[in-house]
C-alpha positions in Angstrom: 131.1 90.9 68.3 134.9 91.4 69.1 135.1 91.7 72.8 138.1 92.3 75.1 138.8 90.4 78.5 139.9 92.3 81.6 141.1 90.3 84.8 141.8 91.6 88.5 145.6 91.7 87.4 145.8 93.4 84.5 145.9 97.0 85.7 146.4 99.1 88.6 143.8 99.4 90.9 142.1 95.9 89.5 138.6 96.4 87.9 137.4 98.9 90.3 137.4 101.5 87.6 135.8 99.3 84.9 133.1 98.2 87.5 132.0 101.8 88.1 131.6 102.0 84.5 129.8 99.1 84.0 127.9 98.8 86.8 125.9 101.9 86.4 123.3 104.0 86.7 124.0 103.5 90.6 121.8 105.7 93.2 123.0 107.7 96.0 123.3 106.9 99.6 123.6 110.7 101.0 124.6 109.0 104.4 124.1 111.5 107.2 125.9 110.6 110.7 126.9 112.5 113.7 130.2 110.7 115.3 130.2 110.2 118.8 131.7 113.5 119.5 129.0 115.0 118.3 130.1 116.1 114.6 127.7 116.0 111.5 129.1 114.3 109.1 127.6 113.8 105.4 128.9 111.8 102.3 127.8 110.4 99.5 128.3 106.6 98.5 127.2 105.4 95.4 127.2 101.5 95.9 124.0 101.6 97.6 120.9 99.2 97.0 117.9 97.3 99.3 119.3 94.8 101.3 115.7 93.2 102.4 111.9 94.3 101.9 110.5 92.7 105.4 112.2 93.9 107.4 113.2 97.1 105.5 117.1 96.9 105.3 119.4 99.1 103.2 123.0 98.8 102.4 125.7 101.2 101.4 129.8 100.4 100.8 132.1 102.1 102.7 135.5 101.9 100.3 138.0 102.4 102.9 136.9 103.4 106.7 135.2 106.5 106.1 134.0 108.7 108.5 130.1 107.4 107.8 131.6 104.3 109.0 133.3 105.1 111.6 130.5 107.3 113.2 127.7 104.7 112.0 129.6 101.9 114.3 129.9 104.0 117.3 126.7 105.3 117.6 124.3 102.7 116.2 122.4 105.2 113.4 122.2 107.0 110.1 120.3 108.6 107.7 120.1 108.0 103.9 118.9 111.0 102.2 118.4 111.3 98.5 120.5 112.9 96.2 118.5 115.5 94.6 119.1 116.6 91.3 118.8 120.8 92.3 121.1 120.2 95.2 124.2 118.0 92.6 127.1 120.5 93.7 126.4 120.1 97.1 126.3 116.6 96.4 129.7 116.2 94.8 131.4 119.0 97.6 130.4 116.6 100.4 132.6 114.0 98.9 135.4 116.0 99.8 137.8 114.7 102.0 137.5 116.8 104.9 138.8 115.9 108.3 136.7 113.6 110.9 135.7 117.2 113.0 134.7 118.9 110.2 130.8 119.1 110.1 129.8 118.8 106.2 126.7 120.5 106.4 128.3 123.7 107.5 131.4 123.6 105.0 128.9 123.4 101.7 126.1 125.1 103.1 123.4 122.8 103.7 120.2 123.3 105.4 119.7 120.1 108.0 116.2 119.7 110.0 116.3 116.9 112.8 115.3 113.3 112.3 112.4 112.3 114.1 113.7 108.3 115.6 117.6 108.7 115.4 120.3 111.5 116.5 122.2 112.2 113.1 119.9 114.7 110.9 118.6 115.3 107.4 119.4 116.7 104.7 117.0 119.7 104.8 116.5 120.2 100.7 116.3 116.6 100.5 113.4 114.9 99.2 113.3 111.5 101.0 115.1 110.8 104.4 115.8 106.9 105.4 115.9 107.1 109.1 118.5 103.8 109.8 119.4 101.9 113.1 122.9 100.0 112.1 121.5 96.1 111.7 125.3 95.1 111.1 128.7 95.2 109.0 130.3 93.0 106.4 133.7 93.2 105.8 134.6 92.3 102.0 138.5 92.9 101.3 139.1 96.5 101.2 135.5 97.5 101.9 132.8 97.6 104.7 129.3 96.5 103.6 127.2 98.6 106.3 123.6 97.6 106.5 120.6 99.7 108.3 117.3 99.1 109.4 115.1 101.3 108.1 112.9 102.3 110.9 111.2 105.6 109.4 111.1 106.8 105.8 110.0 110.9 105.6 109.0 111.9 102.0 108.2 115.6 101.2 104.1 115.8 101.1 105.4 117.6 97.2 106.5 114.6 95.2 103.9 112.2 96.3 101.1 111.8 93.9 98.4 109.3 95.2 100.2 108.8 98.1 102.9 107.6 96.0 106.3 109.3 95.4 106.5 110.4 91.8 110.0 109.9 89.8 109.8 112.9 87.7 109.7 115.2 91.0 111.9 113.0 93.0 114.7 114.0 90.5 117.3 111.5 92.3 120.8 111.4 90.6 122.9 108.4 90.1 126.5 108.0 89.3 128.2 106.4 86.2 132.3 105.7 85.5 135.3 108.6 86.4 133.4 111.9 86.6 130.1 111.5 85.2 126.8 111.6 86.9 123.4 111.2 85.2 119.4 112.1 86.1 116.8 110.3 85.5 116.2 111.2 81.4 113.4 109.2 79.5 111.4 107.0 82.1 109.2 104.2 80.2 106.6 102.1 81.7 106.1 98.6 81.3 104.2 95.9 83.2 105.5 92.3 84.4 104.1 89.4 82.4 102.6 86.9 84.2 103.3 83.4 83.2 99.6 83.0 81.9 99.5 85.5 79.8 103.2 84.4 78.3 101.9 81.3 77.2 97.8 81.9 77.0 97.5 78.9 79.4 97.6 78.1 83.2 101.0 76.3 84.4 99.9 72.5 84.1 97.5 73.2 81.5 100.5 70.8 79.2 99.7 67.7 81.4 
């Protein structure tokens, strides 16, 4: 295998671009906020993960001080709604940069219904809604790091199947590098192997 080395120097922009195309499937944080004005404001952000099961955190990147930033900090909330795979046009036109009083929902058409503990709203066509007080921020260079409790989660009674939400009608997309997005394709199963069964004996059983 022949492979070649990249470092921060050795283009423009560092390894931003590479990352995004390494670093990948990524989900969507469709963050919803509503600035302290009063605007709606909705964008997506792609480095997004679980900060902490207990107590439910989530985190999402703000590269530069977007306005999900800026309105998350001033008021103390926002909602992470799932990027949906019927609604991906909407998705992409709400990473447009519009101004800071432009509401987002109303320039691409979006549907929102109100959240039931916070102020900003959901994403009406949205299957999953993470209802977020902000826990805190982390600066890291030329991003923010903005983490939220999660203090309700509302899932659509449709994709739950045993009381559990089902992938295949979830439909979530996720981002890959420059202009590519993906769904969710082939989904396979597999359990986690407990160390018993790895070895056929109980740990100590070698003593």
């Amino acid at each position: 295998m022949t492979r070649v080395d990249f470092e921060p120097g050795d283009r423009p922009g560092g390894l931003y671009r590479l990352l995004n195309s390494v670093v990948v499937p990524r989900p969507i944080a469709w963050v919803s906020t509503r600035s302290a004005g009063g605007v709606d404001n909705l964008a997506p952000h792609s480095f997004f993960t679980v900060a902490c099961a207990d107590p439910a955190v989530v985190q999402f990147t703000s590269i530069g001080r977007k306005d999900s930033l800026a309105n998350a900090t001033a008021t103390g909330e926002f909602v992470v709604n799932l990027a949906p795979e019927p609604l991906f046009e909407q998705v992409n036109a709400t990473a447009t940069d519009f101004p800071p009083d432009h509401d987002e929902f109303a320039e691409v058409g979006l549907e929102r219904e109100p959240s039931r503990l916070v102020a900003p709203p959901r994403v009406a066509g949205s299957p999953v809604a993470l209802e977020c007080l902000l826990h805190g921020t982390r600066d890291l260079g030329t991003s923010v790091i903005v983490f939220g409790r999660v203090v309700l989660i509302a899932i659509e009674e449709d994709v739950l199947v045993d009381g559990h939400p089902e992938i295949e009608r979830l439909r979530p997309l996720a981002r890959l590098g420059r202009r590519q997005w993906s769904t969710i394709g082939e989904v396979r199963e597999i359990g986690r192997i407990k160390y018993r069964d790895w070895t056929g004996s109980q740990p100590g059983d070698e003593n």
